[in-house]
N, C-alpha and C positions, 0 to 999 in steps of 0.2 A: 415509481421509477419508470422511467419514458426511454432510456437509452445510454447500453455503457459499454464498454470494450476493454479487452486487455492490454496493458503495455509494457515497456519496460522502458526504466531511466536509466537514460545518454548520461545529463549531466547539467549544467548550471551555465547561464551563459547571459548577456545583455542584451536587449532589444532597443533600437532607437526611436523616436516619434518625432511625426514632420516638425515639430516644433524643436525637439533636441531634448527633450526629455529620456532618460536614462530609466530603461524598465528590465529589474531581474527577471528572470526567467528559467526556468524548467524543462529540458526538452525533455519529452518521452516517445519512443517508436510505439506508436500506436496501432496497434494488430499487423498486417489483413490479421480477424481472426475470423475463424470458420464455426455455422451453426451447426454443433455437432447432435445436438438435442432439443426436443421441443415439449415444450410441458403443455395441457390443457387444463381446465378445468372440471373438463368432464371427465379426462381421465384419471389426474394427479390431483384433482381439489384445487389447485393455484395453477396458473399463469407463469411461465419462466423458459429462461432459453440456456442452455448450456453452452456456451462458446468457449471452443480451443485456441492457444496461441504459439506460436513455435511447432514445427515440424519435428518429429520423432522417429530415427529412425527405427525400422522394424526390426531390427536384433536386439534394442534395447526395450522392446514393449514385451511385458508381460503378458502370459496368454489370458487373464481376465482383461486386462484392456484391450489386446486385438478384439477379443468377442465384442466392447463395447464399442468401438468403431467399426467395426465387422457389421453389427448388427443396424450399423446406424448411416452406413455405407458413405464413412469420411474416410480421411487418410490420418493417420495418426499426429496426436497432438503432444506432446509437453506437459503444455498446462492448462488445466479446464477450470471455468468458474460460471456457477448459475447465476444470474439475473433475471430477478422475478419483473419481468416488465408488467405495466399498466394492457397494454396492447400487442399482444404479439403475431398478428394476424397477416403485417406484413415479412415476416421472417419465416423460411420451410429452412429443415434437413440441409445443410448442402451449399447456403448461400454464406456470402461474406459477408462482413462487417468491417468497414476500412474507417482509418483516421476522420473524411471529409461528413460521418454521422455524424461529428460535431459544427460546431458555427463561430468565428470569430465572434467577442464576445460574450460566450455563452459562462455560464456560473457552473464548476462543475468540484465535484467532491472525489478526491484523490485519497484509498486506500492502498497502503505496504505496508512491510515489515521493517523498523526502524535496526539503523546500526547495533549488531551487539557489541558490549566492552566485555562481558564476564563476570566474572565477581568482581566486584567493584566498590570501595570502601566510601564513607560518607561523604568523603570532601569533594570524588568525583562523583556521586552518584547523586548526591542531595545539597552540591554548595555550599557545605556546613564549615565552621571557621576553623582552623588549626589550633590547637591547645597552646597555653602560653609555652615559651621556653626557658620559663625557669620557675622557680618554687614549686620544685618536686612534681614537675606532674609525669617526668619522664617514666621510661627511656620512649614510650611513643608518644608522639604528639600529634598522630593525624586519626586517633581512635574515637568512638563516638563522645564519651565523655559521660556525665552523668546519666544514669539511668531511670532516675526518679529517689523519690523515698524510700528508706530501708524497710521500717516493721508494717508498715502502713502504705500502699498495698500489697507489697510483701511480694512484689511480681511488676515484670515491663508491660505496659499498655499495647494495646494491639494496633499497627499503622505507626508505631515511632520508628521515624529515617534511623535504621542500619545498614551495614553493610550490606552486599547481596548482589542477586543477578542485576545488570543492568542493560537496558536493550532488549534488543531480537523481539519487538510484541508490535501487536498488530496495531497502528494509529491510521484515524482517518484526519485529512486533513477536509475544511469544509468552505465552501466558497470562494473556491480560485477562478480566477477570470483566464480563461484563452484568450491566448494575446494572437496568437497568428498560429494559422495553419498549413503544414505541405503536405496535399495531397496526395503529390509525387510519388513524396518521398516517406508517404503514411509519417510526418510527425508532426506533433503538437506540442506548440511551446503555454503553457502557462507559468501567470508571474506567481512568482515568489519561490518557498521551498516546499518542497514533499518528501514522507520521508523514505527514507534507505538507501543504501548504498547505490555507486553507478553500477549500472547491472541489475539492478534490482526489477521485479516484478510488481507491476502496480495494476491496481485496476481504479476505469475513472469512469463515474456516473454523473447523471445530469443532478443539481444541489437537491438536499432536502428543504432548504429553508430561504 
């Protein structure tokens, strides 16, 4: 990893191209975020940089995290997330990391937390079909349906679509393109979708692949 930042998603919106081409898009407010830590090799074994995002005020900071920005002499953060960079040689304690570390064009991989539903039965959670509505299969028709075999193997398989949580888990999405960038305005638009909710907290690195 060569370079990432935290952000959070605005929301979903259209880009146009001189040509008139219609391009979905992504905003996310992309940091300022601040380097709140600095990892070495020689001291930590890895290479990594700890960057804050959102400002925290000081009555809601715990006194283990004031010690940890206390001792590391930022102002308080929100949310921290390590990035084991390749190079960290131009990053100290202290300094920012804003939107314009990325590059129109650039391929970049988007990490959140997808929308939770809850418990959430087959039809929504696995697209599974509705049971008929007649010859007996009632009174519900939107339950899983057969289980398998009765005496043989005598038990449900492990990985068959049931009901269950659905949501709220951590996906990355991989090779979004940056379509445009405001510097300004710390946002970056990439096409397509990422996931979680508006509001949500994302973090975006430069692509694995």
């Amino acid at each position: 990893m060569k370079k990432g930042i935290i952000g959070r998603k605005l929301g979903m919106t259209q880009l146009f191209t001189e040509t008139g081409k219609v391009i979905p898009v992504t905003v996310i407010n992309a940091g300022p975020c601040t380097v709140v830590q600095k990892k070495t090799a020689e001291k930590d074994g890895y290479c990594a940089v700890q960057l804050g995002f959102s400002d925290l005020p000081e009555r809601k900071a715990s006194k283990p995290v004031k010690g940890h920005f206390k001792k590391h002499e930022v102002s308080y953060k929100k949310f921290l997330k390590e990035f084991r960079l390749e190079d960290t040689s131009a990053l100290n304690e202290g300094d920012t990391v804003t939107a314009d570390t990325f590059a129109e064009g650039e391929k970049v991989d988007v990490t959140g937390i997808t929308k939770g539903h809850g418990y959430s039965g087959v039809i929504k959670r696995w697209n599974a079909h509705r049971l008929r509505m007649t010859h007996g299969t009632g009174p519900v028709h939107r339950q899983v349906g057969s289980m398998g075999a009765n005496s043989d193997p005598s038990r449900v398989f492990k990985n068959k679509h049931m009901a269950g949580q659905y949501g709220h888990e951590r996906v990355t999405i991989l090779n979004l393109e940056i379509v445009k960038i405001d510097a300004d305005n710390n946002l970056i638009a990439v096409r397509g979708a990422i996931p979680g909710p508006k509001g949500g907290i994302v973090y975006l690195r430069d692509t694995v692949k």
